[in-house]
N, C-alpha and C positions, 0 to 999 in steps of 0.2 A: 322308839323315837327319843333323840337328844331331850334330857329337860334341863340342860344347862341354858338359864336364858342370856340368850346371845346380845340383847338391848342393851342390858347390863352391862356387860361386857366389854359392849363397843363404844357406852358412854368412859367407861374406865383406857378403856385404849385410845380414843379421839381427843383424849387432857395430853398424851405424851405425842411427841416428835414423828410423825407418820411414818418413818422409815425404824426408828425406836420401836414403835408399835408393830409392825412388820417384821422386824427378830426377834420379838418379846415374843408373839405369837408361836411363829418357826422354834423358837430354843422350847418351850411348852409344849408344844407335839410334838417332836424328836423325845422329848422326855417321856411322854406319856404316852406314847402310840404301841408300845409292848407292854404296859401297865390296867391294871383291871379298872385305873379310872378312864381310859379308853371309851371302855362300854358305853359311861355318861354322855359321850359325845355321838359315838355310832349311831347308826340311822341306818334301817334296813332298806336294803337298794331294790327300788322299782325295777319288776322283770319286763323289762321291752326290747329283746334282741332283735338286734341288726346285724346284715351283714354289710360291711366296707369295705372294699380293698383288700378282699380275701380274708378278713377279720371276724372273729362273730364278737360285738360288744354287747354284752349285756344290757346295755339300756343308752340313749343316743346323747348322755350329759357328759362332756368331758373336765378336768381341769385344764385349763390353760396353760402355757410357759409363760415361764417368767415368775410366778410366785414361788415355788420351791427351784431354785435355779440350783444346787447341788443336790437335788436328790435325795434333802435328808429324810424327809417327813411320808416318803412312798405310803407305808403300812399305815399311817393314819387316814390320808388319802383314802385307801383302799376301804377303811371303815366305814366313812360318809356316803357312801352310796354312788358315788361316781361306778357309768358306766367302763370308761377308761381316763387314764390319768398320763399327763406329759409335764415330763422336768426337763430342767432348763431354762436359759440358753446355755450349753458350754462351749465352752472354746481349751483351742489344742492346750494352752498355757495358760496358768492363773493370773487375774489379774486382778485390780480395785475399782476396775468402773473409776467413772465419772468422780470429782469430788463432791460431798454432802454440802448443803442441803442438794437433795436430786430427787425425790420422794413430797408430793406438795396432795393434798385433801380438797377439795370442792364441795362440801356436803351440800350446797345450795343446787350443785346440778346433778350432784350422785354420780363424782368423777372423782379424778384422778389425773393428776399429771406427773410424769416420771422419766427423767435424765439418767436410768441407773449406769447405762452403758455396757451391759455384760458383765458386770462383775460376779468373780464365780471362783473356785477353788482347783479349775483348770479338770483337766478330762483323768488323769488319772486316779484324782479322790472323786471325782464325779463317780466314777465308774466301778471303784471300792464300796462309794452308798449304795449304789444299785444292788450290786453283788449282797451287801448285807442285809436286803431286803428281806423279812422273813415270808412275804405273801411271794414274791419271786421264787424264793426256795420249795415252796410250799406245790408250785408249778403256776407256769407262763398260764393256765386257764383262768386260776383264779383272779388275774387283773390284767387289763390290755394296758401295755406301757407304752408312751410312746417319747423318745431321748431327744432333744433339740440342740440342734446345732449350728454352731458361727465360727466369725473371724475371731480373731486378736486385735485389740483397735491399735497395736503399732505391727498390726502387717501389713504391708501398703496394699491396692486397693489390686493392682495387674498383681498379685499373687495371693488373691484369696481364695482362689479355685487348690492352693495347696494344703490351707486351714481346712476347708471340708471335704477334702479326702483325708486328714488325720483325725477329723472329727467321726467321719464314717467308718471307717476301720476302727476306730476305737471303740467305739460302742453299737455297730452291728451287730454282736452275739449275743447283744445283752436286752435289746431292742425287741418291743413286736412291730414297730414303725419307728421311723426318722421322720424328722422334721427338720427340711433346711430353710433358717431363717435368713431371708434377704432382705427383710423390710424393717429392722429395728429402725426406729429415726436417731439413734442415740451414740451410732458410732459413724464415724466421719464413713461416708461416701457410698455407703452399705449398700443405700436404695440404687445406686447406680445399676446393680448387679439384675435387679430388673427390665434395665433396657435391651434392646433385641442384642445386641452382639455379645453382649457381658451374659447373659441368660444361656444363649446357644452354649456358648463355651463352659460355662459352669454344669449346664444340663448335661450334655455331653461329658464330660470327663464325671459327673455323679454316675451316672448308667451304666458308664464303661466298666468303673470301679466294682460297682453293685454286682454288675455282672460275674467280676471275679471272687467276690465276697459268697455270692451266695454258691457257687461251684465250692470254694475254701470250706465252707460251711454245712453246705447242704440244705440250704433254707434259704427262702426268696423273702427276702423283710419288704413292704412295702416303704415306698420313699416319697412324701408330702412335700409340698416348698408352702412358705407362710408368705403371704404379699399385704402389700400397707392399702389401707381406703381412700389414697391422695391416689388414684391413678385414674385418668380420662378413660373415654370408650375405647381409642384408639391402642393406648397402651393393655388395657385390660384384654383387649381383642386378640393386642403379638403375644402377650403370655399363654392366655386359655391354648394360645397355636402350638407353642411351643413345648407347651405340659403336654400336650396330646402328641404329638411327633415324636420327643424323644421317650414318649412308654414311663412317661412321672405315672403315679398309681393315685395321685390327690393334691388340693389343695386348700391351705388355709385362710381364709377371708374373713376378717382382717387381723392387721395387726395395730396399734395406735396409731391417733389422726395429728397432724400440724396443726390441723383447722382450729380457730376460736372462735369464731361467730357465735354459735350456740353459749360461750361463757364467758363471754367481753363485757369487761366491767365489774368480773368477781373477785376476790383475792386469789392471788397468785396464777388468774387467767393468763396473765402475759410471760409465765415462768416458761422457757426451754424444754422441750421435749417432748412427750408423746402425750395425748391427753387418750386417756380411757373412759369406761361408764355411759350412763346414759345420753349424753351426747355422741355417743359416737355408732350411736344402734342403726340411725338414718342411712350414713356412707356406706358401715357396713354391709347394710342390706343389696344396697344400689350395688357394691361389687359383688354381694352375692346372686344377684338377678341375672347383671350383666353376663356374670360366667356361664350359668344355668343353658343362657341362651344361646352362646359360644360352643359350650360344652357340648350340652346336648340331657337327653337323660342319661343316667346310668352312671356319669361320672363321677368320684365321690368327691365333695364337696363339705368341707368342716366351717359352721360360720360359729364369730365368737364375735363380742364388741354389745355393747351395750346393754346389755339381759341381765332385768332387775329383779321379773317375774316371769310365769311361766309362760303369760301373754307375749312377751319378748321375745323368749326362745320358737314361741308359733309362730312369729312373726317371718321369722329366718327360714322355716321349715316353707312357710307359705314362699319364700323369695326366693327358695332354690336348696336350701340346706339338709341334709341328710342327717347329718348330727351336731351339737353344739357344744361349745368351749365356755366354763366361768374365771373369773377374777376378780375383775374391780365388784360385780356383785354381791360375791363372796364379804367384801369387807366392808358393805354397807348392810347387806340381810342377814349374813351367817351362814351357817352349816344347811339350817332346813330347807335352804332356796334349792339346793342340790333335788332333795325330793318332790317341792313343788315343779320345779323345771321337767322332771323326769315324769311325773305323772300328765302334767299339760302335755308334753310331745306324744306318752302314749296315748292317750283321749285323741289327740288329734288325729293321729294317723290311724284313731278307725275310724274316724269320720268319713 
């Protein structure tokens, strides 16, 4: 078990600029995740396999996207005990995201709110970290990876079905899943791609593609779409439909909410973009029920959004979830929520 105490830590990290704090952290593990002070951080990974999607994860805790969006820090990852781990978002071409401030703290509701807008190092150094992975090298058993992927925010919106097929060809071979991201709130018009007609056609030309990638390849990668917790019954309803029709293998529930109810009247509640953390555990769930019910059993199902403790993560399993996603948790509890999460899910599911 870690005895680096993490309170310490995150009093020292919550004095600087949250997005500051955010590549402080990142350039630190890039440094030290092939280094023997490594070990001080490791945490042996709870044995609770699953199977997903044709996957066996070692235990149903995943990382989220969005915290390591190039891919650097995999092998530290791999350390913490995470059952499987996803980087990301990339896009075909580098870009800088949003301008700073875009990164904003809530510690009064154990959130987050964040405009970063995909900013990322573009899919060919993406896909160079990956390759440099040494837990990769090592073989695809030792860690389920899963690569996430988007647009370009100056590709217009009728040609973003071209972005994730350069996304998916690029990093198909390097993948044990894809993740196609349509619900970021942070790049103009994204969510749109949710709607029934934009879905069909995007869904559709993913499958096609897949289809020829895994013939090219000889391996059938499963392929997730990530959807946002701003969506009615009715909307939730044409998606589950449409996952299921075009032969999608998963989906992710959620991704950050508009909503501010829950943090109206805190500092920087009224800032632009996606809020995460414990606020956002409620929506979340509500999408992951509503899918459960759509879906049906069987269908796999990743929930992530608000899970502070392991209670949380039960929470999700009890609404429909099969395995879960961390983030803003992470940077309120530390490394060791990874193994409380992980122990809570297996307790549960021999209940």
């Amino acid at each position: 078990m870690s005895w680096i105490p993490y309170a310490a830590a995150r009093a020292v990290l919550f004095r600087l600029d949250a997005e500051d704090a955010h590549d402080l952290t990142l350039r630190w593990l890039e440094r030290v995740q092939h280094t023997p002070l490594m070990r001080c951080l490791a945490d042996a990974r709870v044995d609770d396999p699953v199977q997903l999607a044709g996957l066996r994860l070692p235990n149903r805790v995943g990382l989220a996207a969005g915290l390591d969006k190039n891919a650097r820090c995999i092998d530290a990852w791999a350390a913490l005990g995470f059952g499987f781990v996803e980087v990301g978002t990339v896009t075909p071409r580098p870009q800088p995201g949003n301008p700073r401030p875009r990164l904003f703290r809530l510690p009064q509701a154990q959130a987050l709110i964040n405009r970063f807008g995909f900013n990322n190092e573009g899919l060919e150094a993406f896909v160079g970290h990956v390759r440099a992975s040494r837990v990769r090298r090592d073989g695809a058993a030792a860690l389920v990876l899963g690569l996430n992927i988007g647009k370009n925010a100056a590709t217009p919106i009728e040609r973003a079905v071209d972005d994730y097929l350069l996304g998916l060809r690029g990093v198909y071979a390097h993948a044990d899943y894809v993740t196609v991201n349509i619900s970021s709130p942070n790049t103009a018009n994204l969510r749109q791609l949710q709607s029934d007609a934009a879905l069909e056609g995007l869904l559709a030309a993913l499958m096609q593609e897949r289809a020829r990638l895994e013939d090219a390849h000889g391996a059938r990668k499963p392929l997730f779409v990530k959807i946002a917790p701003d969506l009615d019954e009715a909307q939730i309803g044409a998606i589950a439909e449409a996952l299921q029709r075009h032969g999608m293998d998963g989906v992710i529930a959620t991704n950050t909410t508009l909503a501010r109810e829950a943090v109206r009247g805190l500092p920087h509640a009224e800032e632009a973009g996606g809020l995460s953390g414990a606020p956002l555990a409620e929506a979340s769930n509500r999408v992951i029920a509503a899918l459960r019910a759509r879906l049906g059993p069987g269908y796999p199902i990743i929930g992530v959004g608000g899970i502070l403790s392991g209670a949380d993560a039960v929470a999700k399993l009890r609404a429909g979830a099969d395995a879960v996603q961390l983030y803003t948790g992470l940077i309120y509890r530390g490394p060791a929520l990874v193994g409380e999460v992980a122990q809570a899910l297996r307790t549960a599911g021999r209940i």
